[in-house]
C-alpha positions in Angstrom: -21.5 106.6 115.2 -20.1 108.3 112.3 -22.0 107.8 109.0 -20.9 107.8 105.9 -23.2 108.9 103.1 -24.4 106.6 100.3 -23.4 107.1 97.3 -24.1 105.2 93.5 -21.4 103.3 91.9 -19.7 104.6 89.5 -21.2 104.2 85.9 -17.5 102.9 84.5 -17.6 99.7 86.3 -21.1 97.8 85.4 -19.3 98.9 81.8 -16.4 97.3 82.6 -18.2 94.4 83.9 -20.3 94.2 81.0 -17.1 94.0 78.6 -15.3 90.7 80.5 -18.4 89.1 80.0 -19.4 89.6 76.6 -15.4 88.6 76.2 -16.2 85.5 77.2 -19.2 84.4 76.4 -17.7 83.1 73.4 -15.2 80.9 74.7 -17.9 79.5 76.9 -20.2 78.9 73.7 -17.5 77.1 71.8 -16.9 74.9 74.8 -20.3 73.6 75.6 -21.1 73.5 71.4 -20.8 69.5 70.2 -18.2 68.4 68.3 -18.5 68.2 64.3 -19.2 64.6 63.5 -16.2 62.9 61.4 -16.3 61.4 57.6 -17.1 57.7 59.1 -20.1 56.9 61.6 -19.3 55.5 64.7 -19.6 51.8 64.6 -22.6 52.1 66.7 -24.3 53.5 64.3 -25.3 51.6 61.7 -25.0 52.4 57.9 -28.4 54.4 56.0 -29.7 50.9 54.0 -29.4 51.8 50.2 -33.6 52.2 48.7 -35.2 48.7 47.6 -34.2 47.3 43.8 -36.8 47.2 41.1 -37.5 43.5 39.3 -36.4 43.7 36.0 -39.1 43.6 33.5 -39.9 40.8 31.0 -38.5 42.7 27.9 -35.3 43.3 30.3 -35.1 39.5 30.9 -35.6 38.6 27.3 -32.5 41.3 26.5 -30.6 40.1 28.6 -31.4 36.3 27.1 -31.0 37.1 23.9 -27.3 38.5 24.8 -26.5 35.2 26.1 -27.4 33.3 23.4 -25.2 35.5 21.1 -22.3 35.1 23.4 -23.0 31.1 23.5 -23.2 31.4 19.8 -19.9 32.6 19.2 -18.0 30.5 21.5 -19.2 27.8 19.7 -18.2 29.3 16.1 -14.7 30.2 17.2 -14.7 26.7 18.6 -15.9 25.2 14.8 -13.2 27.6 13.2 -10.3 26.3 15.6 -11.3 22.9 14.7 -11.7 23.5 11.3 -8.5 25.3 11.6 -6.7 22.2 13.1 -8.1 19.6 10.6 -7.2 21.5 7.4 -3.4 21.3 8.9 -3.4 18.2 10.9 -2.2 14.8 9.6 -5.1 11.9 8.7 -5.0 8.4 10.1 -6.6 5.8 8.8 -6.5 2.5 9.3 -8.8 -0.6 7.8 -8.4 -3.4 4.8 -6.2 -1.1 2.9 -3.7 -1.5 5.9 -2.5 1.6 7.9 -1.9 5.0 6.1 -1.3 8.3 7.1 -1.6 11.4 5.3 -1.4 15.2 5.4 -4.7 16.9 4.9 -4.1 18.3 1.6 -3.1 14.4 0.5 0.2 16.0 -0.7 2.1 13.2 2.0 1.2 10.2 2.8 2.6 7.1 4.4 1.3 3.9 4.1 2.0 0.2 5.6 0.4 -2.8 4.9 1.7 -6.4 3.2 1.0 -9.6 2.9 1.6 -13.2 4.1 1.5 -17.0 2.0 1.2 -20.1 4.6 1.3 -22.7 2.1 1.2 -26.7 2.0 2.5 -29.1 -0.7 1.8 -32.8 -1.5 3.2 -34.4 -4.3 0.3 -37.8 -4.2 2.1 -40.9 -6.2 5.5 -39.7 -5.8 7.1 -42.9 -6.1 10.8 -41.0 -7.0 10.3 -38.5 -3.9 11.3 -35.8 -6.4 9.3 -33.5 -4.1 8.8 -33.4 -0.3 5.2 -33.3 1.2 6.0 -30.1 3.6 4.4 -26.7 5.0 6.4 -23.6 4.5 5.9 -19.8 4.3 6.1 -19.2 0.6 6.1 -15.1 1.3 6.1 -12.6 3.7 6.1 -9.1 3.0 5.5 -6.1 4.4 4.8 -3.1 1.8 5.7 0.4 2.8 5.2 3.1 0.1 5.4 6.9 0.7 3.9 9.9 -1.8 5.6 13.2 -1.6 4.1 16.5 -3.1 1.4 15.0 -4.9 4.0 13.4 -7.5 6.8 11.4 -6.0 6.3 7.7 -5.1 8.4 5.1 -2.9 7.8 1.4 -2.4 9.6 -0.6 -0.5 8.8 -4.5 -0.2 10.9 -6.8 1.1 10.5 -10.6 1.8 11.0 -13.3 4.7 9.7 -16.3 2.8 11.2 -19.4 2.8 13.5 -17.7 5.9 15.5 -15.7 3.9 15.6 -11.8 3.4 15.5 -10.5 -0.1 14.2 -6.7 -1.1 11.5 -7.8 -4.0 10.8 -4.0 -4.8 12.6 -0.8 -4.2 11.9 2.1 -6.7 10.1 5.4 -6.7 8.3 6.9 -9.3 7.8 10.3 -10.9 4.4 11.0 -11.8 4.5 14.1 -14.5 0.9 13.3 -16.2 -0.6 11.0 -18.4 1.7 10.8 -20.7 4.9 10.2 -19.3 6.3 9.2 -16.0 9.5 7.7 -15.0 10.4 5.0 -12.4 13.8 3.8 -11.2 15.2 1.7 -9.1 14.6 -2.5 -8.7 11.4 -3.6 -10.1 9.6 -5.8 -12.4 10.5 -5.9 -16.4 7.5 -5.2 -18.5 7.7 -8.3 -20.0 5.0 -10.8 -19.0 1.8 -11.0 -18.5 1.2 -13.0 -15.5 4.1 -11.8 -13.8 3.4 -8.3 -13.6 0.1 -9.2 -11.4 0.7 -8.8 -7.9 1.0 -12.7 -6.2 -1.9 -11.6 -3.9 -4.1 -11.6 -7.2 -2.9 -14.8 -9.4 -5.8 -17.3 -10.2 -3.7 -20.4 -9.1 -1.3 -20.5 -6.2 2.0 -20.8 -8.5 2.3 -18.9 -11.5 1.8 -20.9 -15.3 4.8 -22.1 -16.8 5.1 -18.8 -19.2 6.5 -17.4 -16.5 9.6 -18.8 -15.8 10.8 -17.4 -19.2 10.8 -14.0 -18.3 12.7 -11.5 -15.8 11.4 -11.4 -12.3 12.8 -8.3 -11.2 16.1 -6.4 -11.6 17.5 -2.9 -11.5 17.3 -0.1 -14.1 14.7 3.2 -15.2 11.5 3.0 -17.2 9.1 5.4 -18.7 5.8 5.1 -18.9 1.9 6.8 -19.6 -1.1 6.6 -21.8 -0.8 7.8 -24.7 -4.8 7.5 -25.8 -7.6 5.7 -23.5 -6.7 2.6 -25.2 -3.2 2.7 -25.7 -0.4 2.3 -22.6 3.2 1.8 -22.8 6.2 0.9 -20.5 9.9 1.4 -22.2 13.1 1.2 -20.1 16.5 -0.1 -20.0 17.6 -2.7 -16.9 20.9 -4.8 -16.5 19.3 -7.8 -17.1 18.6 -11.1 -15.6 18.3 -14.7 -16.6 14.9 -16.3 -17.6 12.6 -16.2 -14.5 15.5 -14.7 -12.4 16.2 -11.3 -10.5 19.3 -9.4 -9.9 20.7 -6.6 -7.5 23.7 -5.9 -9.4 25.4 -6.1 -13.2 28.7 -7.5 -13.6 28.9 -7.0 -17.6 28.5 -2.9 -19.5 25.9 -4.7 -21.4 22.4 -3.6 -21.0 18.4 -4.7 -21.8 15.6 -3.0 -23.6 13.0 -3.5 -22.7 9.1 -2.0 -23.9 5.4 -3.1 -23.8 2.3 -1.8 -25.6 -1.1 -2.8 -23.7 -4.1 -2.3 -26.1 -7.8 -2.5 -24.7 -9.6 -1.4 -28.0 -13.2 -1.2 -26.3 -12.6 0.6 -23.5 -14.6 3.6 -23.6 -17.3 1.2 -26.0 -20.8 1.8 -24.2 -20.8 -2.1 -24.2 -19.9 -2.7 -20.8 -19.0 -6.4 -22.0 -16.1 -5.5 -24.0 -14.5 -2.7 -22.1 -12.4 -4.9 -20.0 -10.7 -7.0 -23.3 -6.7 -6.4 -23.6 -4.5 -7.9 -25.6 -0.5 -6.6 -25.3 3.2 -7.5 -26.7 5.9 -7.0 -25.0 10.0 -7.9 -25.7 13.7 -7.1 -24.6 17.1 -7.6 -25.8 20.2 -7.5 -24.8 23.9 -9.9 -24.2 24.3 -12.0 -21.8 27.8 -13.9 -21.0 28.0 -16.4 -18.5 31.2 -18.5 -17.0 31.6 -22.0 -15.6 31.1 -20.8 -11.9 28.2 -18.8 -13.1 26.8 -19.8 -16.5 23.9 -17.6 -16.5 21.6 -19.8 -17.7 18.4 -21.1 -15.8 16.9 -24.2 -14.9 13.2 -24.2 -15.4 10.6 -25.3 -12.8 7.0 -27.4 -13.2 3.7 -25.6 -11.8 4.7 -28.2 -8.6 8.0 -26.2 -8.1 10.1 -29.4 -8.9 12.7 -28.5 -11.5 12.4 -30.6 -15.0 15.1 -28.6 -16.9 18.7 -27.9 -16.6 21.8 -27.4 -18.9 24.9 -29.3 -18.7 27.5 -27.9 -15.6 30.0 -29.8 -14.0 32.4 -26.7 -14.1 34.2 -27.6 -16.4 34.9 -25.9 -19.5 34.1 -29.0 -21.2 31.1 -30.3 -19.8 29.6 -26.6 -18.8 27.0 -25.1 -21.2 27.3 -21.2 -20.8 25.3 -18.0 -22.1 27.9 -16.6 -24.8 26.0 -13.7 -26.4 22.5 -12.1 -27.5 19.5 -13.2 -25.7 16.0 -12.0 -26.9 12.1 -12.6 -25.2 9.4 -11.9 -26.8 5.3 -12.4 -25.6 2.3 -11.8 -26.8 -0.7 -11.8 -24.4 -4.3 -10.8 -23.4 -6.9 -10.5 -20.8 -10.5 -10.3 -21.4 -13.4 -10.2 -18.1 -16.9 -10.0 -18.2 -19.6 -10.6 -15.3 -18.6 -14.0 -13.7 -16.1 -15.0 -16.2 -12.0 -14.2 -16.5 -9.8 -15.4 -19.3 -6.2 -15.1 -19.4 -3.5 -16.2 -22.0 0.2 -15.5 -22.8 2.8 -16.7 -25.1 6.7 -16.3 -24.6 9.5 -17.1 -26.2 13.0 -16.4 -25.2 16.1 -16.9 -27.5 20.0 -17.0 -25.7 23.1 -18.0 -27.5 25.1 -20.4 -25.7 28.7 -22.2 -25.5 29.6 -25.3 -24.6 33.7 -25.5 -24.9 34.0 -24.5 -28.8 30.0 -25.7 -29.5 28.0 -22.4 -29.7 24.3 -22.2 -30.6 21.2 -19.9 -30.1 18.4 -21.9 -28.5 14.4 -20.4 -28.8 12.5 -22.0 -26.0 8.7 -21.7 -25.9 6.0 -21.6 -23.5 2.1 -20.7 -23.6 -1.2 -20.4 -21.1 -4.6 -20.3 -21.1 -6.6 -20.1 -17.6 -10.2 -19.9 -17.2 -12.1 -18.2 -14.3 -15.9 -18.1 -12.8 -17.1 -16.5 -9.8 -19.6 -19.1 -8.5 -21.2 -16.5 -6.3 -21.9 -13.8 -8.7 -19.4 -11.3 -7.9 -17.7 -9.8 -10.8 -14.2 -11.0 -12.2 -11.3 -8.3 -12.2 -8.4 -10.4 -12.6 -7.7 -9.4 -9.2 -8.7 -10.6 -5.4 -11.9 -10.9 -5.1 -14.2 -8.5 -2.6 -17.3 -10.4 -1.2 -20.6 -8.9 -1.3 -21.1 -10.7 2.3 -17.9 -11.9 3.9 -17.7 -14.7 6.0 -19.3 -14.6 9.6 -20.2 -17.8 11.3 -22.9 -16.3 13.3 -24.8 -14.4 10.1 -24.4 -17.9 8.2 -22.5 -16.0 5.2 -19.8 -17.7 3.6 -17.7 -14.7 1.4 -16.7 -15.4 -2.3 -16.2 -18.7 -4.2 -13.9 -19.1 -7.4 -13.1 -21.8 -9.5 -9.8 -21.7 -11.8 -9.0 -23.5 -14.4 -5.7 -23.8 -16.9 -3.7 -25.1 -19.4 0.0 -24.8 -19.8 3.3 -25.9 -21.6 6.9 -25.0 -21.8 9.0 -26.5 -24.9 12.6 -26.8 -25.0 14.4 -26.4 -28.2 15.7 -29.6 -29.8 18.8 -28.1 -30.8 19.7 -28.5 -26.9 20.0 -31.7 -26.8 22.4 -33.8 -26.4 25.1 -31.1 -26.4 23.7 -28.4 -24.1 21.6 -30.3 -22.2 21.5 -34.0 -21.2 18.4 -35.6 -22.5 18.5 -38.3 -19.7 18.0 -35.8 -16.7 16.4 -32.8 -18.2 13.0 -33.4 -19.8 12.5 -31.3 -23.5 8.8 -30.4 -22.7 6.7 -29.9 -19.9 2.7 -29.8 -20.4 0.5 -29.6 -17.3 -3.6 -29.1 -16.7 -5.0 -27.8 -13.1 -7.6 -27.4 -11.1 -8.3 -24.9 -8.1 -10.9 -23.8 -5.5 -10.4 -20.0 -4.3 -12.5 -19.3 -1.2 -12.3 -15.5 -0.2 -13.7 -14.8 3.0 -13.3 -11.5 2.9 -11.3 -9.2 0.7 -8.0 -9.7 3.2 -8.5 -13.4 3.8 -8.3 -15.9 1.1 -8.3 -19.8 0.9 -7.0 -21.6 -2.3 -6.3 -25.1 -2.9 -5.0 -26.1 -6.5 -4.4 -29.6 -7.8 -2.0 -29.8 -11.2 -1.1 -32.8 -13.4 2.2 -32.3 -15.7 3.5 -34.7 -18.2 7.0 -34.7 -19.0 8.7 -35.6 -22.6 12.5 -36.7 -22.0 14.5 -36.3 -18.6 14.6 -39.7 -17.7 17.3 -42.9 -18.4 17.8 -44.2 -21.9 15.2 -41.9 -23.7 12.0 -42.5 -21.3 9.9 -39.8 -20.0 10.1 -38.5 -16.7 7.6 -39.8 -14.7 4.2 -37.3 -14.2 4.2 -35.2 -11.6 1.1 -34.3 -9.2 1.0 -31.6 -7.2 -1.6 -30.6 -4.5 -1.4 -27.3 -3.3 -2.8 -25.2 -0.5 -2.2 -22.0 0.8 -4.0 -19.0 3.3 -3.6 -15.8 2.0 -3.6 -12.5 4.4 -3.0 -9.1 3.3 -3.8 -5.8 4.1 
């Protein structure tokens, strides 16, 4: 057997040995190492819970209170200011016994509706002649609509259905400058007349006095008027003129009236409360007035019962036709005076027209006066105007409203140079003189009840010189307005 002899490796290769494995021990660390964990846990894991919240402390609470309540607080003022906002622009409504009105919040617009309404009854007891006809009617009816623009300019309109026609009563506005001097135009009522120039919601009895029927109801044309001193007022105007008691729409002549009326109330800033509400006034127009025979421009004149006593001859015929031919003048004097319970009234008129009849002229001055008497039985005061209760009517509260009882005297003359030429004595009577009696009930200051009773004796107007037989008339009427 051969041997070999032993021998020690060689000292290169435990180094070579020694350098693969340090080589890759390495590689073998960075395989077994874990992975680096990524941004987001694994769903598995659950989140870290955040670290317990602290109670706020009471001065934290009351902070945090008090910031409410100023938040709270000023929603509620920006809520006043836009409200406050919105009413100092927006318009106004109202609507209550003054009717319906509606105005801008400054009070430079308004609009406003209301009117009024006459249901009315008439007897006529001992009519043996049946000059008048026992009969219900609707005397007015008229609703009132009257506008103000920029504080100064005024409209009314007022029309009226009455008696089932259609007329417009009033259509004029005004121009208030001041005091002093304002101007209206358009149709209205003359200043000329005492009793007329009340509104027919505020009259004492339900027909106006005999006065007047000799002066203008309404008709077209410009006046100026003011105050020239506490006591002092005037109207002064020019219109086309109208017939005695009549109105007009139109002019069908280039002639003209004046017209003017001074109102004194010399105790009105007295410190006796019993004197301050004393007036007295004249009034007067002029002007020419031609008539023909299909329209003679002259009027026919009515009793405090509506029935009319008075006409001129007109058959038309130039013969037989009385016409007006030429100046025609009215002149009044008149006077108010109220004090606690008690109203007095009283007018005087008298109207002058020349007048034709074929190649007969004359100028005829007919007369007329009034005196009515007032008293408040349940102690409200008198105005002169409706009457406001100091407890209106309500069945359940046993109040009854306002209680006034009218009295008056009247009389309308006709001149004696009328007849027989002008006028025919045996138809139209030369004087008219009537006495009356009424009740006024005002159940609240939109709701009245009035009943009148008037006698009127008659000179003339009947066959072969008699008189025409006296007339009665029993009136009543319910009043609304608003």
């Amino acid at each position: 057997m051969s041997s070999r002899p032993f021998r020690l490796p060689s000292p290169a290769l435990p180094a070579a040995a020694l350098a693969v494995f340090l080589a890759a021990a390495p590689s073998r660390a960075l395989a077994q190492a874990p992975s680096e964990p990524t941004q987001t846990p694994p769903a598995s894991q659950p989140a870290p819970a955040d670290p317990p919240a602290q109670a706020p402390t009471p001065e934290e609470r009351i902070h945090d209170l008090d910031q409410q309540i100023k938040i709270l607080a000023r929603q509620i003022e920006i809520e006043k200011e836009a409200a406050d906002a919105a009413k100092a622009t927006g318009p106004v409504v109202t609507i209550g016994p003054n009717g319906l009105e509606i105005r801008s919040a400054d009070s430079s617009f308004r609009f406003r509706f209301r009117g009024y309404l006459h249901a009315d009854t008439r007897l006529y007891p001992g009519d043996d002649d049946n000059r008048g006809v026992d009969s219900f009617l609707l005397r007015r009816a008229r609703p009132i609509i009257e506008t103000t623009a920029f504080k100064i300019f005024d409209f009314r309109l007022m029309t009226d259905f009455g008696g089932g026609t259609a007329v417009v009563q009033d259509a004029y506005f005004d121009a208030r400058f001041g005091k002093f001097f304002n101007v209206r135009a358009g149709k209205q009522k003359p200043p000329v007349g005492q009793e007329r120039l009340y509104s027919a919601v505020d009259i004492p009895f339900i027909e106006r006095a005999l006065p007047t029927a000799l002066v203008p109801n309404r008709d077209v044309g410009v006046i100026g008027y003011g105050e020239l001193a506490p006591w002092l007022t005037y109207q002064v105007g020019v219109f086309n003129g109208v017939i005695d008691g009549g109105s007009g729409d139109a002019d069908t002549t280039d002639s003209k009236d004046v017209v003017g009326r001074l109102a004194f109330s010399p105790f009105k800033t007295s410190k006796n409360p019993q004197l301050q509400a004393f007036t007295i006034g004249v009034a007067g127009s002029s002007g020419k007035e031609v008539g023909t025979l299909a329209a003679p421009a002259l009027a026919q004149y009515r009793s405090g019962g509506q029935l009319a006593f008075f006409r001129y001859r007109s058959d038309l015929t130039a013969p037989n036709t009385t016409i007006a031919d030429g100046q025609r003048t009215r002149f009044t004097t008149h006077g108010h005076y109220y004090v606690g319970q008690l109203g007095l009234q009283a007018e005087y008129v008298i109207s002058k027209q020349a007048v034709r009849r074929a190649t007969t002229t004359a100028t005829l001055a007919n007369q007329s006066w009034q005196l009515t008497g007032s008293w408040v039985l349940t102690g409200e005061a008198e105005t002169g105007r409706i009457i406001a209760p100091r407890k209106t009517f309500d069945w359940s509260k046993k109040t009854w409203g306002a209680f006034e009882i009218v009295a008056r005297i009247n009389g309308l003359t006709i001149d004696d140079d009328a007849f027989p030429v002008f006028a025919n004595p045996d138809v139209a009577a030369s004087e008219a003189t009537a006495a009356g009696l009424g009740l006024n009930w005002f159940l609240n200051r939109n709701v009245k009840i009035a009943t009148n009773y008037e006698l009127t004796r008659f000179e003339r107007g009947a066959p072969a010189g008699a008189d025409r037989p006296d007339e009665h008339a029993l009136f009543t009427r319910v009043q609304i307005g608003f």
